[in-house]
C-alpha positions in Angstrom: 57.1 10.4 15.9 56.8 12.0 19.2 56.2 14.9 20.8 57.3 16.3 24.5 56.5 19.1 26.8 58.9 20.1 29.7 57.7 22.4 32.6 61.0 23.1 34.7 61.1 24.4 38.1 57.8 24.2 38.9 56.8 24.7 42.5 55.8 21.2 44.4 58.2 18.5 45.5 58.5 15.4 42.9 57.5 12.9 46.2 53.9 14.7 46.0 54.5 14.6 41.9 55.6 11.0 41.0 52.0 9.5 42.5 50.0 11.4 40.2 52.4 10.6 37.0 52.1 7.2 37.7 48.7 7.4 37.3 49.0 8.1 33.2 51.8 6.6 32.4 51.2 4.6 29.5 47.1 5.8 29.5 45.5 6.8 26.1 45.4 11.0 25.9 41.1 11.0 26.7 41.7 8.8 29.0 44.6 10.3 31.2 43.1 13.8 30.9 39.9 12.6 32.3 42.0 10.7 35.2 43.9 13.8 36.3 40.8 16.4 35.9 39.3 14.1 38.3 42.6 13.5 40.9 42.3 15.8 43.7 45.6 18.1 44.5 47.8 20.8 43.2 49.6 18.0 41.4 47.6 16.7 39.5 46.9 20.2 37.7 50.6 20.7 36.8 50.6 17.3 35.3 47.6 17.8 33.1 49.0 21.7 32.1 51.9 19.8 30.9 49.9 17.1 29.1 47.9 19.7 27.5 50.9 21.3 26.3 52.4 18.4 24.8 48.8 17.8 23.2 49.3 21.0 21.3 52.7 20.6 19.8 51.8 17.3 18.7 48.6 18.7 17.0 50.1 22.0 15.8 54.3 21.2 15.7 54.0 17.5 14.1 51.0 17.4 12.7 49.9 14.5 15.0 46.5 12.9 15.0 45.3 13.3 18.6 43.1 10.7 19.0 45.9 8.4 17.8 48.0 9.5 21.2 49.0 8.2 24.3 51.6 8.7 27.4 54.7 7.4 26.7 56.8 8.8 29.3 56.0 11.1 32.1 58.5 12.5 34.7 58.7 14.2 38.0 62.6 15.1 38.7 64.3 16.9 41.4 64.5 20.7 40.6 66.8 23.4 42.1 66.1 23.6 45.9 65.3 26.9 47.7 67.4 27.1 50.9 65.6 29.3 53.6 66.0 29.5 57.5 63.8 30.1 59.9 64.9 31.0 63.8 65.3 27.9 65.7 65.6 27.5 69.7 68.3 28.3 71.6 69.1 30.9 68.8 69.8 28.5 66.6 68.4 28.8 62.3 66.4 25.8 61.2 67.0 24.8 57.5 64.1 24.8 55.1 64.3 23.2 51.6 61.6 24.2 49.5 62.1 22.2 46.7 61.1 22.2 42.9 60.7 19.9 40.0 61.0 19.3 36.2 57.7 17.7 35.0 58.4 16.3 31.1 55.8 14.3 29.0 55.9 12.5 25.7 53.3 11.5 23.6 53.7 9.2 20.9 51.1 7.9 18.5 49.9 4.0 18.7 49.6 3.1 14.8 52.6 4.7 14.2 54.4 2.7 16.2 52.1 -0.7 15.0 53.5 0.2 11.6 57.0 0.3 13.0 56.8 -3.4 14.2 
């Protein structure tokens, strides 16, 4: 039994992202909360909104015991990318990608998946 949470096209690059999922991959649900309330950055608040998110289908959606849960999986990937320009010299444009991301989570419970084996 799992349960996931997408955010898609979300604002911040996945470079600046994939540090701070790193961080929870595989972390029980206290425990990675309490690591990215305590990370510094934008990044590390869009992580935990999606966490949180996945936390409440689990709890409301699959009747899940929370305290049983933990990351399985957690994503950064490349988004659609926002081409702007900007004047350049000599008259020229200079190209500037702002680029987005698709942060996904999954949470799965541990003594399910002790039962499993």
């Amino acid at each position: 039994m799992e349960a996931r949470a997408i955010a898609k096209t979300v604002r911040m690059s996945p470079i600046k992202l994939k540090p701070v999922t790193d961080l929870v991959r595989g972390k029980d649900l206290g425990e990675a909360l309490t690591i990215l309330k305590f990370t510094p950055g934008k990044g590390a608040e869009l992580v935990e909104k999606v966490v949180k998110s996945a936390m409440a289908n689990a709890e409301n959606n699959h009747n899940m015991n929370v305290d049983d849960l933990y990351v399985a999986e957690v994503y950064a990937h490349q988004g659609p990318t926002m081409k702007r320009w900007r004047a350049g010299s000599q008259g020229r444009a200079s190209i500037i990608l702002k680029r987005t991301s698709h942060i996904g989570v999954t949470l799965r419970e541990r003594s399910a998946e002790k039962e499993e084996q």
